[in-house]
C-alpha positions as CSV (number, residue, x, y, z in Angstrom):
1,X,0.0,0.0,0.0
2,X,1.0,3.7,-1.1
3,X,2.8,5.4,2.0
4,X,4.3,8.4,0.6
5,X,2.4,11.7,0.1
6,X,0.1,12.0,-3.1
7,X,1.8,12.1,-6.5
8,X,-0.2,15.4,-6.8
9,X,-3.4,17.6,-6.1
10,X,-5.3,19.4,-8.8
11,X,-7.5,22.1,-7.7
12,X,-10.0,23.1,-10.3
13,X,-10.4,26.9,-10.8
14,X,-11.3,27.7,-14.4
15,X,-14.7,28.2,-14.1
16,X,-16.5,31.7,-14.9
17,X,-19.3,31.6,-11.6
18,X,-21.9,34.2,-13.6
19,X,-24.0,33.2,-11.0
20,X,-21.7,35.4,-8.6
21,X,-22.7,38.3,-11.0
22,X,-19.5,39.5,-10.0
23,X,-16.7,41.6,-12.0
24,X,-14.1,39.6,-9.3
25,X,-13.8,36.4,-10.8
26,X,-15.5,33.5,-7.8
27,X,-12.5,31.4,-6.7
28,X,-11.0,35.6,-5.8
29,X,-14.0,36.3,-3.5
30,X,-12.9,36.5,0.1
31,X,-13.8,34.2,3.2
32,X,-12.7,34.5,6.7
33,X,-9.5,36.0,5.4
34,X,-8.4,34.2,2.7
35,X,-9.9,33.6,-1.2
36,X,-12.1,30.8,-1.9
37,X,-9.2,29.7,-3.4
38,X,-6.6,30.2,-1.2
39,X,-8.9,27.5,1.1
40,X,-8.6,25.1,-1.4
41,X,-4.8,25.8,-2.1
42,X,-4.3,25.3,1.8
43,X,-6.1,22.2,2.3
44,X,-3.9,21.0,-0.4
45,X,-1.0,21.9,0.4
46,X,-1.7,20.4,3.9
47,X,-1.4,16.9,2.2
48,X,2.2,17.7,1.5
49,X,1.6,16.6,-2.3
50,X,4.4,16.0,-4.7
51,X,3.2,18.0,-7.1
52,X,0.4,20.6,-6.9
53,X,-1.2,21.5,-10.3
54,X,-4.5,24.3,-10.7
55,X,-6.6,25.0,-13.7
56,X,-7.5,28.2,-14.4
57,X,-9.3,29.8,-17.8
58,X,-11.9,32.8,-16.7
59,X,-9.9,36.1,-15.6
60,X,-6.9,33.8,-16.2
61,X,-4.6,36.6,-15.2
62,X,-6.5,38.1,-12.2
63,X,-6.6,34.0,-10.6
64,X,-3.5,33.4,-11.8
65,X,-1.1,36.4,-10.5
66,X,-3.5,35.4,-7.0
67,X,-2.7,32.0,-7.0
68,X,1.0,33.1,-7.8
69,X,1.2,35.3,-4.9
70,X,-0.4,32.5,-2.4
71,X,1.9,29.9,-3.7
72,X,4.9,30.3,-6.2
73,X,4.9,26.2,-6.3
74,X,1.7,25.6,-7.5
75,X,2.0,24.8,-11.1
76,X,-0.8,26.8,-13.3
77,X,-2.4,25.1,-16.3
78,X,-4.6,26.9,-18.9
79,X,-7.5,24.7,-19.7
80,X,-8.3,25.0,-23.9
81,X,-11.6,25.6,-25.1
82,X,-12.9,22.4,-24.5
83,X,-15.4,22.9,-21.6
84,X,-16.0,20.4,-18.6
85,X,-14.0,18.8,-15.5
86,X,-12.7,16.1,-17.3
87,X,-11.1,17.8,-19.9
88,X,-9.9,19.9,-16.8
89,X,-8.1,17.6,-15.3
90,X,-7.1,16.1,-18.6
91,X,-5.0,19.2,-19.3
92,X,-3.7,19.5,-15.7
93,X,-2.3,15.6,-15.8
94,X,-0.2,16.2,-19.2
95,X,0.8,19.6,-17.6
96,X,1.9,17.8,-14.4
97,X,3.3,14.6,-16.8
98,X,5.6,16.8,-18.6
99,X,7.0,18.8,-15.6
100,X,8.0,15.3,-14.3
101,X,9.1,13.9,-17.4
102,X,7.5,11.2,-17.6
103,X,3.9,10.0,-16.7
104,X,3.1,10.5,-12.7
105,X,2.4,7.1,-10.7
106,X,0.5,6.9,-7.5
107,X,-2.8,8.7,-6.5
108,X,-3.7,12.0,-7.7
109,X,-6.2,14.1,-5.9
110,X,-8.7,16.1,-7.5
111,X,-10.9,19.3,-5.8
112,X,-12.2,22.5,-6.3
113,X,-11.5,26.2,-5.9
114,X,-14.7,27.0,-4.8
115,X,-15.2,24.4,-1.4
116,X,-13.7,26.7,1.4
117,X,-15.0,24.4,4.3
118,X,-12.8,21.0,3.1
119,X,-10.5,20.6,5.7
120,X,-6.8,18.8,5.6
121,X,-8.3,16.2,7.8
122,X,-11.4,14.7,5.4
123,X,-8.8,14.9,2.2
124,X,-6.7,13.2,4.2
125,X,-9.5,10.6,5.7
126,X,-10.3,10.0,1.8
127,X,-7.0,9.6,0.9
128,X,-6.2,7.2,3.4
129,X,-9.5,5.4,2.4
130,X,-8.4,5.1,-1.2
131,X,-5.1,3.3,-0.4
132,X,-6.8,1.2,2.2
133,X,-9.1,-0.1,-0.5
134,X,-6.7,-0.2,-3.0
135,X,-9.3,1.7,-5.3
136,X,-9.0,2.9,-8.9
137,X,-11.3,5.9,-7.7
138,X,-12.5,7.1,-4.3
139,X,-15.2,9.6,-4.1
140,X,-15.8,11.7,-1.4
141,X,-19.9,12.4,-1.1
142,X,-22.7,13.1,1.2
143,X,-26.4,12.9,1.9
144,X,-28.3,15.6,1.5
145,X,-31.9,16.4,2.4
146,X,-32.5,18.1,-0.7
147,X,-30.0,17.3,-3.2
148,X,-31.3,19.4,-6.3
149,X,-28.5,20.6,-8.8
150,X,-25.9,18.0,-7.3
151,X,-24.8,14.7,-8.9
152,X,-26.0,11.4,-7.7
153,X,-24.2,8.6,-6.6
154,X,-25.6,5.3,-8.1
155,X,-24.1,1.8,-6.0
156,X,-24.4,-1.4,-6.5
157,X,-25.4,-4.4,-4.3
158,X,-22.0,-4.8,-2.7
159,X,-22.2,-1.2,-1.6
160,X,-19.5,0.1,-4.1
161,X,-20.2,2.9,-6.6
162,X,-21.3,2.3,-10.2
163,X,-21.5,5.8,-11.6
164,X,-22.2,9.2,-10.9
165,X,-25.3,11.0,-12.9
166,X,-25.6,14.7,-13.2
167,X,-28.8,16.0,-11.9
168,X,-29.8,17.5,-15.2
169,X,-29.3,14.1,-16.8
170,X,-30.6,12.1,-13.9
171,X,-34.1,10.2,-14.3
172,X,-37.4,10.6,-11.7
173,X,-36.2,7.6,-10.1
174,X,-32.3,8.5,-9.5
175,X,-33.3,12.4,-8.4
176,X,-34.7,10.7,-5.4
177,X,-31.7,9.5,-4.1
178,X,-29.9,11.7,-1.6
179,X,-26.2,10.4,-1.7
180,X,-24.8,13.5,-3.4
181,X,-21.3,13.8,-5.0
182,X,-18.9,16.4,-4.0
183,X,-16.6,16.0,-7.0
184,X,-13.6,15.5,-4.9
185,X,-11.9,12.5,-5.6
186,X,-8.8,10.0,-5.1
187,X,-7.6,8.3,-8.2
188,X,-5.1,6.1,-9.1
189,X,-2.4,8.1,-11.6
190,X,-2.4,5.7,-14.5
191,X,-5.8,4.7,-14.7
192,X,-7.1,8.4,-14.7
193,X,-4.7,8.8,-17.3
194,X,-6.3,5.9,-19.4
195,X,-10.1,6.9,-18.5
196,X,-9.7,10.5,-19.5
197,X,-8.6,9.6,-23.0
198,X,-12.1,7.3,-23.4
199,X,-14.2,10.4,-21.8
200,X,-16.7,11.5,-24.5
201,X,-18.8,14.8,-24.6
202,X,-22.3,13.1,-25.1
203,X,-24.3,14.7,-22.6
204,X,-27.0,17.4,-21.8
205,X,-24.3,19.9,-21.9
206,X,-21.8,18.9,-24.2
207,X,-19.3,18.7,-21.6
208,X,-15.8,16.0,-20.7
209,X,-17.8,15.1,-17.5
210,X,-15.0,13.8,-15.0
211,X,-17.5,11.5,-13.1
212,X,-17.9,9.6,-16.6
213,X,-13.9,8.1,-15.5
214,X,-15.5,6.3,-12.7
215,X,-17.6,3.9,-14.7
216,X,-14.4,3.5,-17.2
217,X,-12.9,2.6,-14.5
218,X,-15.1,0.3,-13.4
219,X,-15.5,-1.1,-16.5
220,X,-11.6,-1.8,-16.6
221,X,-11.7,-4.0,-13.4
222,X,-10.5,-1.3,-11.0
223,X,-12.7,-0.5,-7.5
224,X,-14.6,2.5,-7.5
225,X,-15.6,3.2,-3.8
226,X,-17.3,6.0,-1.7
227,X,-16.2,8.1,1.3
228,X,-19.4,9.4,2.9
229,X,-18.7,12.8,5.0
230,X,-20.4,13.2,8.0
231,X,-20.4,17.1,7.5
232,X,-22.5,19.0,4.3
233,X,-20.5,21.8,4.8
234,X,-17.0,20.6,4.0
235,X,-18.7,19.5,0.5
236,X,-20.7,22.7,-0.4
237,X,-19.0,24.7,-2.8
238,X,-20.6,28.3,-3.8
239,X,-22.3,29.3,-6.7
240,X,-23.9,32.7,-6.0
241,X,-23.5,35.3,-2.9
242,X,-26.1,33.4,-0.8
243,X,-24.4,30.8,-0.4
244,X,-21.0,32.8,0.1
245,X,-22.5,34.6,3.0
246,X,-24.2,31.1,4.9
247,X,-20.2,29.3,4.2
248,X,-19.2,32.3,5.8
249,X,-21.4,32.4,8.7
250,X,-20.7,28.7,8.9
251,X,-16.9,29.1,8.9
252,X,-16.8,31.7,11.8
253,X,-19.1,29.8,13.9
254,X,-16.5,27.1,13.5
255,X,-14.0,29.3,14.3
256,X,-15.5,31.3,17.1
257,X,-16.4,28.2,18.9
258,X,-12.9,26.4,18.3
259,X,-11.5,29.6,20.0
260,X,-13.7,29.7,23.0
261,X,-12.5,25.7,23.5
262,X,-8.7,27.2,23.3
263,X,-9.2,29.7,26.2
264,X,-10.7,32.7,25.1
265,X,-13.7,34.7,26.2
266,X,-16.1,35.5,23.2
267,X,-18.9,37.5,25.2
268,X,-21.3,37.7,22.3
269,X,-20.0,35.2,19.8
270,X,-23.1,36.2,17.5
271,X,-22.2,39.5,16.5
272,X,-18.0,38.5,16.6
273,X,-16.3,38.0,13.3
274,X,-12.5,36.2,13.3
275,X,-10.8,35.6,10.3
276,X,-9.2,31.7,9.9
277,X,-5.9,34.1,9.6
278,X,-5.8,35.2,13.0
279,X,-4.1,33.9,16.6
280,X,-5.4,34.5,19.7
281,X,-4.2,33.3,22.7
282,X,-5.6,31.9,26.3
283,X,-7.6,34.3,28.9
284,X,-8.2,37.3,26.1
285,X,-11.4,38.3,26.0
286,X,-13.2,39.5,22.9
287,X,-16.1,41.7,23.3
288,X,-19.4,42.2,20.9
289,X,-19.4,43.4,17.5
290,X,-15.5,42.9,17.2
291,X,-14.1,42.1,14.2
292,X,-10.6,40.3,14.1
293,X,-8.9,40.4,10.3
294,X,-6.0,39.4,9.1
295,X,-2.6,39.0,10.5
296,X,-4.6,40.1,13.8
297,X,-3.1,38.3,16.9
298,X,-4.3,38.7,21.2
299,X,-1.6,38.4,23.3
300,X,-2.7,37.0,26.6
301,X,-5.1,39.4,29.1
302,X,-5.7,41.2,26.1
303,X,-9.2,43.1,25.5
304,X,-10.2,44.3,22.5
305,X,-14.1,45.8,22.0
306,X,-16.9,45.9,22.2
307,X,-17.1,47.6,18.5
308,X,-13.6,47.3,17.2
309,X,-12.3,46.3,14.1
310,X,-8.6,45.3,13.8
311,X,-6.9,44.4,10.6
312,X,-2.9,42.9,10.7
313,X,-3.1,44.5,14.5
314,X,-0.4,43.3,17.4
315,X,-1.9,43.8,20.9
316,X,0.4,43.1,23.5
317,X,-0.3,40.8,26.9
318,X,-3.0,42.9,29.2
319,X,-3.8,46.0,26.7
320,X,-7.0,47.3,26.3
321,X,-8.3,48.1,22.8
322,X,-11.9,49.7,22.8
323,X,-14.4,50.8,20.0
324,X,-11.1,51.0,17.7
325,X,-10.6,51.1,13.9
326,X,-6.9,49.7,12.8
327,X,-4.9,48.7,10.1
328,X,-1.0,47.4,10.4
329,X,-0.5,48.6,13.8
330,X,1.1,46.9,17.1
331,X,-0.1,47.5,20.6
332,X,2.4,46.6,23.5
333,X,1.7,45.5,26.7
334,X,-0.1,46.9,28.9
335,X,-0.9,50.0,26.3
336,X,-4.7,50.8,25.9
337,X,-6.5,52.1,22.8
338,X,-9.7,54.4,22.8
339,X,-12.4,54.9,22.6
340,X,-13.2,56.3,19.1
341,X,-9.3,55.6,17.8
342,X,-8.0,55.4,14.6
343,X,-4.8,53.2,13.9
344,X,-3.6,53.6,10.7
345,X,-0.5,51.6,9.0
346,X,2.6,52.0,10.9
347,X,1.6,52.5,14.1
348,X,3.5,51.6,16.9
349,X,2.5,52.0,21.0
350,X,5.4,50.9,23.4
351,X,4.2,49.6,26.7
352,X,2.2,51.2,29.3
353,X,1.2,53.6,26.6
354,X,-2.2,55.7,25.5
355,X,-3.9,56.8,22.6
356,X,-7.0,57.8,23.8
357,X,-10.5,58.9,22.4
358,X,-10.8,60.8,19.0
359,X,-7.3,59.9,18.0
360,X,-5.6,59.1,14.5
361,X,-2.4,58.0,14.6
362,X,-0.5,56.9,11.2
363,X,3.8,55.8,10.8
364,X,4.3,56.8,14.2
365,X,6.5,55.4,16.8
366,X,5.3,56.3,20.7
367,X,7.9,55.1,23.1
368,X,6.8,53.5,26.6
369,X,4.3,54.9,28.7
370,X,4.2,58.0,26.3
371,X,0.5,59.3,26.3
372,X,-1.2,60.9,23.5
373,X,-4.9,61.2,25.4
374,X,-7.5,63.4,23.0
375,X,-9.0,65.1,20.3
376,X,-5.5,64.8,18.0
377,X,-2.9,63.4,15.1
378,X,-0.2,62.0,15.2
379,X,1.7,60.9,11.6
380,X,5.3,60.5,10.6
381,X,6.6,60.8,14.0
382,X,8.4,59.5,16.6
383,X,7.6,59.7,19.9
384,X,9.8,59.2,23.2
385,X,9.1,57.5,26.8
386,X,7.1,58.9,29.3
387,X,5.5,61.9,27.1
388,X,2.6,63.8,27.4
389,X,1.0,64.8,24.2
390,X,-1.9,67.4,25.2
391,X,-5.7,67.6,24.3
392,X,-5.9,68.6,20.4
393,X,-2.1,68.4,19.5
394,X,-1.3,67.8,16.1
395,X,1.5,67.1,13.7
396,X,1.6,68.9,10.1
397,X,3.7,66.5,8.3
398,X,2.2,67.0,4.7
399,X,3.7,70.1,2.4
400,X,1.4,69.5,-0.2
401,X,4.3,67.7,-2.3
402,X,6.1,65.9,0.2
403,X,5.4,64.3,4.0
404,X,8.0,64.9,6.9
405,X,8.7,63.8,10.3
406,X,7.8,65.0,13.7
407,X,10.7,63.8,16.5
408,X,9.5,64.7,20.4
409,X,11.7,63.2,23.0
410,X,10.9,61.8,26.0
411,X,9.7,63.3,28.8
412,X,8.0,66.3,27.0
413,X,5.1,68.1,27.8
414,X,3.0,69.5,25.3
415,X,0.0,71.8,26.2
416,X,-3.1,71.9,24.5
417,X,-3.6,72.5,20.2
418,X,-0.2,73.0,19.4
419,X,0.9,72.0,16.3
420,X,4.3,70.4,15.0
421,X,5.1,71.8,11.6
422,X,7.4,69.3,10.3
423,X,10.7,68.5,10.0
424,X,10.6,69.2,13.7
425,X,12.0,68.2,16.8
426,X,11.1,68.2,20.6
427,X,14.2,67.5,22.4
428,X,14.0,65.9,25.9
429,X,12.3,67.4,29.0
430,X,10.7,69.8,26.9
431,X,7.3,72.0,27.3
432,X,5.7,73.8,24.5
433,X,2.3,76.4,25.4
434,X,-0.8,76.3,24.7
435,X,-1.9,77.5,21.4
436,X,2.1,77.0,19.9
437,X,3.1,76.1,16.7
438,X,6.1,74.9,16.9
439,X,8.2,75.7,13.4
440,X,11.7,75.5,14.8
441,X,13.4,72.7,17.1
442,X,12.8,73.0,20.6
443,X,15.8,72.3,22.9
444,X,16.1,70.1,25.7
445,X,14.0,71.3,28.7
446,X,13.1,74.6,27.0
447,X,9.9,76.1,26.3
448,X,8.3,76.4,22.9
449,X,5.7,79.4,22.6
450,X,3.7,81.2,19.9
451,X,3.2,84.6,21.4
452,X,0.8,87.5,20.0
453,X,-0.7,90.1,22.0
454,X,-4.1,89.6,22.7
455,X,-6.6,92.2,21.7
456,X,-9.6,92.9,23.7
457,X,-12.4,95.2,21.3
458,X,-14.2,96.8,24.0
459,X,-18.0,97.2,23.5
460,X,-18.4,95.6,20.7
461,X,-21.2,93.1,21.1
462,X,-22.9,96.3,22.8
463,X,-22.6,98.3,19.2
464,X,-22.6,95.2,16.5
465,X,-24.8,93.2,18.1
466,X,-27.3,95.3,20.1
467,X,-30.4,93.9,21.2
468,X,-29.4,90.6,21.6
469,X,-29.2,88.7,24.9
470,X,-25.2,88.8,24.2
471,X,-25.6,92.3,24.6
472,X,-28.0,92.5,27.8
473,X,-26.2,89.7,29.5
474,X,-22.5,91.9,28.7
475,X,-25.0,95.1,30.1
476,X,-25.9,93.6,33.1
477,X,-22.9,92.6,34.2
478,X,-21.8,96.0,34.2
479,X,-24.3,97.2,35.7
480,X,-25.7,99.5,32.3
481,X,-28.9,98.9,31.2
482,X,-29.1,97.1,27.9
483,X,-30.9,100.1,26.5
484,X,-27.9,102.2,27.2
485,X,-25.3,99.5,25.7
486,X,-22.8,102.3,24.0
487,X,-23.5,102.7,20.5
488,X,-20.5,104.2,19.3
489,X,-17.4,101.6,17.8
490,X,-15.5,99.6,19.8
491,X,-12.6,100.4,21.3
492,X,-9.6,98.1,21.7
493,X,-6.5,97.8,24.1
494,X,-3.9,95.5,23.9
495,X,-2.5,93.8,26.6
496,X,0.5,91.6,27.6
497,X,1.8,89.6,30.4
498,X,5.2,89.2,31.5
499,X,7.8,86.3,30.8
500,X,7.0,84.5,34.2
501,X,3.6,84.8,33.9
502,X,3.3,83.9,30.1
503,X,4.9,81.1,31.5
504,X,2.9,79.6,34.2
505,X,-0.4,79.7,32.0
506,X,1.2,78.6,28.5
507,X,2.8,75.4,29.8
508,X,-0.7,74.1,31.9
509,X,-1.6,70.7,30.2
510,X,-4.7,69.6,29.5
């Protein structure tokens, strides 16, 4: 009996999927983080196959340059104009013959691009089946209560398969059966080989129907057996966005759930949404209407929601991410995010640190326990340890032509709305004022101020606004009735305050 890994796997992924009505080709359309595809490629790939061969034809590029991308290995073969699977895997075994150089041996699997559910473990249950039985052909099916639009499976009286019928060329008596087939298979190299060149196109559709190689088979002496699966879902493929949206809900149900078994705390696991791409790890809790993409991973204690969506996103052992959008960012520990944050690509938070409510942050680096708390932006910067960014601060690093970066040090205090006009820096143990903008470097532990004199126009809601309740609440307070608010234009003084006291109120935080 066969031992070694499969001689190969071809993954069929040629067909158009109008019933998508889609301009993105099927096998491209995404599901719990990866293609429909890319599902396929790695339940393949998890059979460690010699070779791995997949047939493409509609949007040949688009599929292609994807398939490229997930796996440089895979070997891409165009199938011709000659519709149907078995002409599809026709096409794929001289492709994979001739990168050998000679005619493969040993089993070749067969699935599809478009079954996102199959899992390692029931290709490699129907594998192991295959060389148990020492079969020409293993089929993996199903049974289905309602099996309209699938292909039947027809047996005989010792239980093994005769033949396969398409539903559209299935009679009143063979509809009713229920035994459904996936059109995955197990088959041995060299009869496959033999079958495929016997496969006619006589049929409703005028297709090289791949199930017809089971009754050649047959015919030739070889064992044709079945591999009933336990589970509908690893066998349903999609045809249209309905069923692209139940797989979907199916696969994160599957995934939520195998995560809560692992350790982690899914409050409402109805309204959570984790990618198959993501790692969490034990005792982090994952509040409702999260949504966990990507390269997303918990570190343990982490919390993340309720109404956060994180994409690629790092968050550190015991940080706290709430009601947070972000893209390509990592958290460290202990650091907490929110609410009402925005982490754009590049992001970096060191441990202990903040970025609090009404915050975008974008390329920035923000060094331990460095706090940038409300209302502000921070992008193309770096940040030191232990600084406080005050309420409203912001970074200019856009020119109109060019971006540049922001450098504050650590230990700084900023005070509220200033603004870093880039290329800046912030040495250490700085303050900057309220109200600065800060256009030339501040040095270590001084004090970076905008000053203008203030200008107070006396009387002026009194004369441009009279008759309001400004202008009887201004009256009354000086004792004037609002009648006899001045009429005349306002007067202005100017006033301002000395170095020490300029001081005192420009450096309060916020």
């Amino acid at each position: 009996m066969e031992s070694s890994p499969p001689a190969a796997v071809i993954v069929l992924a040629a067909g158009a999927g109008t019933r998508m009505k889609s301009s993105t080709p099927k096998v491209l359309h995404p599901l719990g983080g990866l293609s429909l595809v890319g599902h396929a490629l790695a339940a393949a790939r998890a059979l460690e196959p010699v070779a791995l061969a997949v047939v493409v034809r509609h949007e040949r590029d688009l599929v292609a340059g994807h398939i490229a991308a997930l796996d440089p290995d895979a070997l891409l073969v165009d199938q011709d104009e000659i519709p149907g699977t078995g002409r599809a895997v026709q096409v794929a075994l001289e492709a994979l013959d001739a990168r050998h150089g000679a005619p493969l041996e040993g089993t070749v699997v067969v699935t599809y691009g478009d079954v996102p559910l199959l899992t390692p473990a029931t290709l490699g249950h129907l594998l192991a089946e295959h060389r148990a039985g020492a079969n020409a052909v293993t089929v993996l099916t199903a049974v289905l209560d309602n099996a309209d639009g699938y292909g039947r499976i027809l047996r005989g009286a010792d239980g093994t398969v005769t033949a396969i019928v398409e539903h559209r060329d299935a009679t009143d008596v063979e509809r009713e059966i229920r035994e459904i087939n996936s059109g995955i298979y197990a088959f041995d190299a060299g009869l496959l080989r033999t079958a495929l060149g016997q496969v006619g196109a006589d049929n409703a559709q005028g297709e090289m129907y791949l199930t017809d190689v089971l009754g050649l088979c047959r015919a030739a002496g070889g064992r044709v057996a079945a591999v009933v699966s336990e589970d509908r879902w690893q066998v349903e493929g999609v045809n249209d966005r309905v069923q692209l949206a139940s797989l979907g809900a199916e696969l994160n149900r599957r995934i939520v759930t195998a995560w809560m078994r692992a350790g982690v705390s899914i409050i409402d696991p109805a309204t959570t949404w984790i990618d198959a791409t993501a790692v969490l790890s034990e005792d982090t809790t994952v509040l409702p209407g999260t949504q966990l993409h990507g390269a997303t991973r918990l570190e343990r204690g982490a919390v993340v929601g309720p109404d956060t969506t994180l994409t690629d996103v790092l968050v550190g052992e015991d940080a706290s991410v709430v009601r947070t959008h972000g893209s390509g960012a990592r958290i460290g520990a202990g650091a907490s995010v929110g609410p009402f944050t925005y982490l754009r690509p590049g992001t970096v938070l060191g441990e202990e640190g903040k970025i609090g409510a009404f915050y975008e942050t974008k390329n920035v680096t923000i060094g331990r326990g460095s706090k940038l708390s409300h209302l502000g932006y921070a992008g193309d910067a770096e940040i030191g340890d232990y600084t406080n960014i005050g309420c409203g601060n912001i970074t200019a690093n856009y020119d109109g032509v060019n971006k540049h970066r922001t450098v504050i040090g650590s230990h700084v205090r900023t005070s509220s709305n200033t603004v870093f006009v880039a290329p800046v820096t912030v040495g250490d143990g700085a303050y900057t004022g309220a109200g600065a903008v800060i256009r030339k470097d501040v040095p270590p532990g001084a004090l970076g101020l905008s000053i203008a004199p203030q200008r107070n126009a006396e009387g002026w809601v009194g004369a441009k606004r009279p008759g309001t309740a400004s202008a009887r609440a201004a009256a009354a307070t000086a004792g004037v009735p609002a009648a006899d608010a001045p009429a005349t234009g306002p007067s202005s003084t100017s006033t301002t305050s000395g170095t020490a006291a300029t001081s005192t109120e420009e450096s309060s935080q916020a």
